[in-house]
C-alpha positions as CSV (number, residue, x, y, z in Angstrom):
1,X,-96.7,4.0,-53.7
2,X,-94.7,5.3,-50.7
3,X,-91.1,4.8,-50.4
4,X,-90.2,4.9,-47.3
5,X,-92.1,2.6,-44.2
6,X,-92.5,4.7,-41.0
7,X,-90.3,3.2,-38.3
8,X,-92.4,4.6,-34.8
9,X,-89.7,2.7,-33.0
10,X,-87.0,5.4,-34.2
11,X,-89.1,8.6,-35.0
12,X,-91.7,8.8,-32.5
13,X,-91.1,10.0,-28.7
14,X,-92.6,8.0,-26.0
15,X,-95.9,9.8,-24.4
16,X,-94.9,9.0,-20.7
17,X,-91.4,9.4,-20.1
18,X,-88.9,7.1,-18.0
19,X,-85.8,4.2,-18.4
20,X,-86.3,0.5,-18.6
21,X,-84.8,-1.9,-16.8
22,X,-85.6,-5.1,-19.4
23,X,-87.1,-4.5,-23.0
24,X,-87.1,-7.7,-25.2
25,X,-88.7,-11.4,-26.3
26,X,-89.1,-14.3,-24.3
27,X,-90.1,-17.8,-25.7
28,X,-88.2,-17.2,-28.9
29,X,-88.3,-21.2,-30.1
30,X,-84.7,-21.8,-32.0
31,X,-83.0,-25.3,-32.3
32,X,-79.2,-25.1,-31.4
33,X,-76.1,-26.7,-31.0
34,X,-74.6,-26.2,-27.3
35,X,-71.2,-27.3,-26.9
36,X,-69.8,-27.8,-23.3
37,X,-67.1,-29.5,-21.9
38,X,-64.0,-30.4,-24.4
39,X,-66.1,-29.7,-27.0
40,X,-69.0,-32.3,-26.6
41,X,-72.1,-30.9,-28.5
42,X,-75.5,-31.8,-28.4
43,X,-78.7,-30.6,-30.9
44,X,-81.4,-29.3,-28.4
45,X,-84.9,-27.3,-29.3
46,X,-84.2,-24.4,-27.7
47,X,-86.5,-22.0,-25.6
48,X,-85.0,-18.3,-25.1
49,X,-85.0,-14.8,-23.7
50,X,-83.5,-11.8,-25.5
51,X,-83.6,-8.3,-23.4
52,X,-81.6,-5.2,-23.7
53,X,-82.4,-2.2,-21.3
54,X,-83.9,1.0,-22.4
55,X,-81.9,4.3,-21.1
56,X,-82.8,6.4,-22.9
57,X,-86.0,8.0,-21.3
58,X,-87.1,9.5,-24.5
59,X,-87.2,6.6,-26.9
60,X,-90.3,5.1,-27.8
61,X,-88.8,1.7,-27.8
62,X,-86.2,-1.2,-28.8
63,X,-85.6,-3.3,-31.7
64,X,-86.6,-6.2,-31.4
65,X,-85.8,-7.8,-34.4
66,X,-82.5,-6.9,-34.2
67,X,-82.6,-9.3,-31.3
68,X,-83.7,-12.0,-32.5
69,X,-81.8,-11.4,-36.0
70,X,-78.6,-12.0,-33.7
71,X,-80.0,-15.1,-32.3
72,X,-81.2,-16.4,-35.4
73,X,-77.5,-15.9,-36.7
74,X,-76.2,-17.7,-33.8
75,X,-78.1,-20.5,-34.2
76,X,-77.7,-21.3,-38.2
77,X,-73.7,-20.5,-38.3
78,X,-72.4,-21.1,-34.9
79,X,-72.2,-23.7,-31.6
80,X,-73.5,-22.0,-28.3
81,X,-70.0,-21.2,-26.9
82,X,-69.5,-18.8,-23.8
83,X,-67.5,-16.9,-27.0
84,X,-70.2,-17.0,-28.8
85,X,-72.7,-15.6,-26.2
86,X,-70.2,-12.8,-25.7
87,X,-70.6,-12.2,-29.2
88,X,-73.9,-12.1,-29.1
89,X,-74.7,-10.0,-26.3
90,X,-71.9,-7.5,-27.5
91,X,-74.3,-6.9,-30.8
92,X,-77.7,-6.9,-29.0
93,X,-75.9,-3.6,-27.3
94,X,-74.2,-2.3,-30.5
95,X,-77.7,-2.3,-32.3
96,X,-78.9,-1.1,-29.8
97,X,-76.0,2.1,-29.7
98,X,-77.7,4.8,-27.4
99,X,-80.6,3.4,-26.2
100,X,-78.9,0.4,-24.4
101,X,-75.8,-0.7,-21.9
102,X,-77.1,-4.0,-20.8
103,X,-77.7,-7.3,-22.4
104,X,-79.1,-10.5,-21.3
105,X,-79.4,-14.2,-23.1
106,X,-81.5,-16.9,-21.7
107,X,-81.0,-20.2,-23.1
108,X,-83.6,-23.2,-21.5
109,X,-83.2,-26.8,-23.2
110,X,-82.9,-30.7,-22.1
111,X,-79.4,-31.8,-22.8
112,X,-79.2,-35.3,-23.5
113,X,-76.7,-37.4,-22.1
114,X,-75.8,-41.2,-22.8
115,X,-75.2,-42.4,-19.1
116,X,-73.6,-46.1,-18.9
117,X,-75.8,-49.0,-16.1
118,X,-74.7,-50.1,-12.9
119,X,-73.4,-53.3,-14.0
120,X,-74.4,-54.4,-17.2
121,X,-73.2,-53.5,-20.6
122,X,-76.7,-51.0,-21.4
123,X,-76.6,-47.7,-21.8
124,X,-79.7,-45.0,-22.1
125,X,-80.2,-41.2,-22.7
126,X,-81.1,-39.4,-19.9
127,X,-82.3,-35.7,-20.3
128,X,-81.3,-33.0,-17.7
129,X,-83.3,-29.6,-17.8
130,X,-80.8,-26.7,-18.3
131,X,-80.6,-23.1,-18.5
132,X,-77.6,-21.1,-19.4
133,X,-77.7,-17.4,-18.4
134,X,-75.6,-14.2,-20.4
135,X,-75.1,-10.9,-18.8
136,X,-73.3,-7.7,-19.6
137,X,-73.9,-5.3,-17.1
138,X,-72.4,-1.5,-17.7
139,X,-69.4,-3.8,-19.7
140,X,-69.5,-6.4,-17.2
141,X,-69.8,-9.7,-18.6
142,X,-71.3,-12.9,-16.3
143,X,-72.9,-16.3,-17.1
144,X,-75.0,-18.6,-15.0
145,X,-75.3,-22.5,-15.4
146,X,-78.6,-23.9,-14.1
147,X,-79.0,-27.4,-14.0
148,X,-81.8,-30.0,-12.5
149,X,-80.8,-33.3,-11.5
150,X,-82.8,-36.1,-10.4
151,X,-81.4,-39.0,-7.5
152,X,-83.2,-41.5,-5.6
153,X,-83.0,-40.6,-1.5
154,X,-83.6,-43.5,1.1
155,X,-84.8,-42.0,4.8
156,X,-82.4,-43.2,7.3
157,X,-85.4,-42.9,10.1
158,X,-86.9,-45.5,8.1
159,X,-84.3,-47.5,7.2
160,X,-83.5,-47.6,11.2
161,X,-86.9,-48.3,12.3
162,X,-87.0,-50.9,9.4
163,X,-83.7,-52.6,10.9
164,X,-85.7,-52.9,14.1
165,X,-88.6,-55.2,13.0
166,X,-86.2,-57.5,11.4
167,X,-84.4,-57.4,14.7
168,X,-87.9,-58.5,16.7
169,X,-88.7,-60.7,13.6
170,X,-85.5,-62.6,13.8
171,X,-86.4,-62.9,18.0
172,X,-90.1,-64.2,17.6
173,X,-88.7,-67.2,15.1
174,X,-85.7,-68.4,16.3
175,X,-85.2,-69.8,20.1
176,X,-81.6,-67.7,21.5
177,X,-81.5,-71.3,23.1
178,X,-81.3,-73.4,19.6
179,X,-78.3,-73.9,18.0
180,X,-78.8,-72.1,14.4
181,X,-76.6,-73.3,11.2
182,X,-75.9,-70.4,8.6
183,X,-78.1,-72.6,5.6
184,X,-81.3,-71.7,8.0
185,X,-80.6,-67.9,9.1
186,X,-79.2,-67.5,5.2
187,X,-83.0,-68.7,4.0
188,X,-85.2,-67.1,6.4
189,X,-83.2,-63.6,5.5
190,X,-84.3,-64.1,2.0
191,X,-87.4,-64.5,2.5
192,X,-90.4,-62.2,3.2
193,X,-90.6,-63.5,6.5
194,X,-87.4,-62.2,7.0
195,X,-87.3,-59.1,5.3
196,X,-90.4,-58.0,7.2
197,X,-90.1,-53.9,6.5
198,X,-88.4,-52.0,3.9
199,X,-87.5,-48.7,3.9
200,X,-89.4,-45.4,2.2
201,X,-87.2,-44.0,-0.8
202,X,-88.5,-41.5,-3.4
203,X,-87.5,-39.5,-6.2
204,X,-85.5,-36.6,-5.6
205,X,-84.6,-33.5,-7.4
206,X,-81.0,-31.4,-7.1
207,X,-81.9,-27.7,-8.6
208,X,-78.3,-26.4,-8.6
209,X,-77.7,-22.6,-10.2
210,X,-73.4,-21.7,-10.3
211,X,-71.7,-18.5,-11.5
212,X,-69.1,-19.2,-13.5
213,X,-65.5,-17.4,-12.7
214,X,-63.8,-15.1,-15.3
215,X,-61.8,-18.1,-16.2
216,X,-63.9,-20.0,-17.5
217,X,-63.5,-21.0,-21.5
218,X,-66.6,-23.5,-21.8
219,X,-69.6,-24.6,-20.4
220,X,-69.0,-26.9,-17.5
221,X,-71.9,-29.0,-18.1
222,X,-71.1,-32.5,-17.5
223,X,-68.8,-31.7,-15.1
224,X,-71.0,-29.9,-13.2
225,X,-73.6,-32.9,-13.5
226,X,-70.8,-35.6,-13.2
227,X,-70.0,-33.7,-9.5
228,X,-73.3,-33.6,-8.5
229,X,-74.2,-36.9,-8.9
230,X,-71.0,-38.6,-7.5
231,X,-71.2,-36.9,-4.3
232,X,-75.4,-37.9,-3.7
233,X,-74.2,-41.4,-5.4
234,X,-77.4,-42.4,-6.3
235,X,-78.7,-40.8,-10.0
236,X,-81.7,-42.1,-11.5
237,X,-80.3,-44.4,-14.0
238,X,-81.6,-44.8,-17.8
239,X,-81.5,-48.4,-19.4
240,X,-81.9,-51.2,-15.9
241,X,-81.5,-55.0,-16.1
242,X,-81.7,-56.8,-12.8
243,X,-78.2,-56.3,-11.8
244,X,-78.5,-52.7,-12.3
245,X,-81.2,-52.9,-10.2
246,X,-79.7,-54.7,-7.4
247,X,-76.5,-52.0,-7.4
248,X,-79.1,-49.1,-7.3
249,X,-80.8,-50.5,-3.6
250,X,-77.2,-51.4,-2.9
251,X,-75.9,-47.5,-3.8
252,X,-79.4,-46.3,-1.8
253,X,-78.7,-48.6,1.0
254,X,-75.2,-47.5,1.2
255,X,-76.4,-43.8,1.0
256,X,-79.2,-43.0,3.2
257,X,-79.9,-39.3,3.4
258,X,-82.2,-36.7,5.1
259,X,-82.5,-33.6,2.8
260,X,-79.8,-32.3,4.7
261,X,-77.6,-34.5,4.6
262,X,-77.9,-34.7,0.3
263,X,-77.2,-30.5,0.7
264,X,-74.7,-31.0,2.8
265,X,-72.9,-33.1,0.4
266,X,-73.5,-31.0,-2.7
267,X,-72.0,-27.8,-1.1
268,X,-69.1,-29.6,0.0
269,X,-68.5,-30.6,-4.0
270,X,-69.7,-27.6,-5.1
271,X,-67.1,-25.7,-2.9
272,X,-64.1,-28.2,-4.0
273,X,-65.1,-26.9,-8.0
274,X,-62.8,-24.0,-9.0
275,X,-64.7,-22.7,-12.2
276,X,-67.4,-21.6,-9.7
277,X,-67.3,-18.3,-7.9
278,X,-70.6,-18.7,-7.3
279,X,-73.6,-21.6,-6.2
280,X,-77.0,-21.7,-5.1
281,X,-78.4,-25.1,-4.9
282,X,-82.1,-26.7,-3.2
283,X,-82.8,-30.4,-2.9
284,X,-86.1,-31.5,-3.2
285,X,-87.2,-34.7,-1.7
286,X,-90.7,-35.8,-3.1
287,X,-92.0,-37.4,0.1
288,X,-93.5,-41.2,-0.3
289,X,-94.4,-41.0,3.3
290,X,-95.3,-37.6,3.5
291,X,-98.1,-35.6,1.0
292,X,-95.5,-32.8,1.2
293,X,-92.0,-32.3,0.5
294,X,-88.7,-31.8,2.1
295,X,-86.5,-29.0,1.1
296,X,-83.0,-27.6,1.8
297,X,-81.3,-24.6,0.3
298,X,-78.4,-23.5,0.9
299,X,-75.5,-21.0,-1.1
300,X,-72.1,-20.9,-1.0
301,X,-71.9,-17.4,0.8
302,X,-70.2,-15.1,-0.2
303,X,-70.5,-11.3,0.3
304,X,-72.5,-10.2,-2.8
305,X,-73.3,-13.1,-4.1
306,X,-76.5,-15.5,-4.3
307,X,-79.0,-15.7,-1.5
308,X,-80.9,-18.5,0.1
């Protein structure tokens, strides 16, 4: 029986020579525990990406379970902290001693989020898609907070043109001669005669990518989606009763925005954030009138950093 198991990985010289930019494992499946702002944690089933580079033009390759060792550790002893993810990305390089000088972590989950109604006493989960990023680059150590959030956007065209028709409807049933009490105008608005034309809302999705500053201690994740959605004011709610529902078309009534103006807002907010060197953001506006979409993207613009 031998002793010894051949390790090609180590021994053997690569046939064509040349450096790597990314060597690693993507859609490594690990539950963890992320904890973000003032400590709030939340269990998520975890997608990742591992990658080191390769240097050293000679080498036949990485290894790879030395990666995913590291993770593994991670996610049975310890909370994802940006600590932590320097930790980690430190030993992906220092098992990796010669071959590598760059590290990268990729972490894609939901994080779940109790989110209070409008009005009533309910509360539901709602799940935002996230991905945290970990870089070191030549000893340079970055992370990037992804985040999608979904709103509800009301077109102010239509809301305009809308106004209009109740305008001529209000003309073709009531004389400008007659004297008109309130009980009568009060009824016919709330009716359908009244409201003759509503206007076009739809879903709408925030995609909003930051680079967190060198001060940064934790992840900013609520914050970050607790900005967002006060500035568009109108999130997609969880748990609805009737009175929720009214304060949502009030909130969309109240709020009418073209894709602009929703990116507008959110690099206004974004801006006013300190913990962000860094944003890249596009709003997505799932037409209801249109079969296609309406998109703006926009960055915060600064030399070296992000492009549209």
């Amino acid at each position: 029986m031998p002793t010894t198991m051949p390790d090609v990985a180590s021994s053997a010289t690569a046939p064509t020579q040349g450096t790597l930019d990314w060597v690693g494992m993507s859609n490594i499946e690990l539950p963890l525990s992320i904890a973000v702002d003032q400590g709030i944690a939340r269990q998520v089933s975890a997608r990742c990406k591992a990658y080191v580079n390769l240097e050293d033009a000679n080498a036949k390759g990485i290894h790879m379970s030395r990666l995913y060792l590291a993770l593994d550790q991670m996610s049975v002893k310890e909370a994802v902290t940006l600590e932590n993810l320097h930790w980690l990305l430190q030993t992906f390089i220092a098992s990796h001693e010669t071959l590598s000088s760059h590290a990268l972590v990729e972490l894609s989950f939901d994080f779940h989020l109790r989110r209070p109604s409008l009005k009533s006493d309910k509360t539901g989960w709602k799940a935002y898609p996230t991905k945290v990023v970990g870089r070191i680059d030549e000893g340079v150590l970055s992370f990037e907070l992804q985040v999608q959030i979904p709103y509800s956007s009301t077109c102010p065209c239509s809301a305009a043109l809308a106004r209009q028709l109740i305008q001529e409807a209000f003309a073709n049933r009531f004389d400008a001669a007659e004297s008109l009490d309130f009980d009568t105008i009060s009824q016919w608005l709330g009716s359908t005669d009244g409201i003759v034309a509503t206007p076009h809302s739809q879903r709408s999705i925030a995609d909003i990518k930051v680079k967190l500053g060198q001060d940064c201690k934790e992840l900013p994740l609520v914050a970050l989606i607790e900005r967002v959605e006060g500035a568009l004011q109108t999130p997609v709610q969880a748990a609805v009763k009737r009175e929720d529902e009214q304060e949502f078309a009030l909130l969309n009534g109240q709020n009418l925005m073209f894709v602009e103006d929703a990116s507008r807002r959110l690099k206004h907010a974004l801006t006013q954030d300190p913990q962000l060197s860094d944003f890249w953001l596009m709003v997505n506006h799932l037409e209801s009138l249109h079969a296609h979409d309406a998109v703006s993207v926009v960055v915060k613009g600064i030399e070296g950093g992000y492009r549209p």
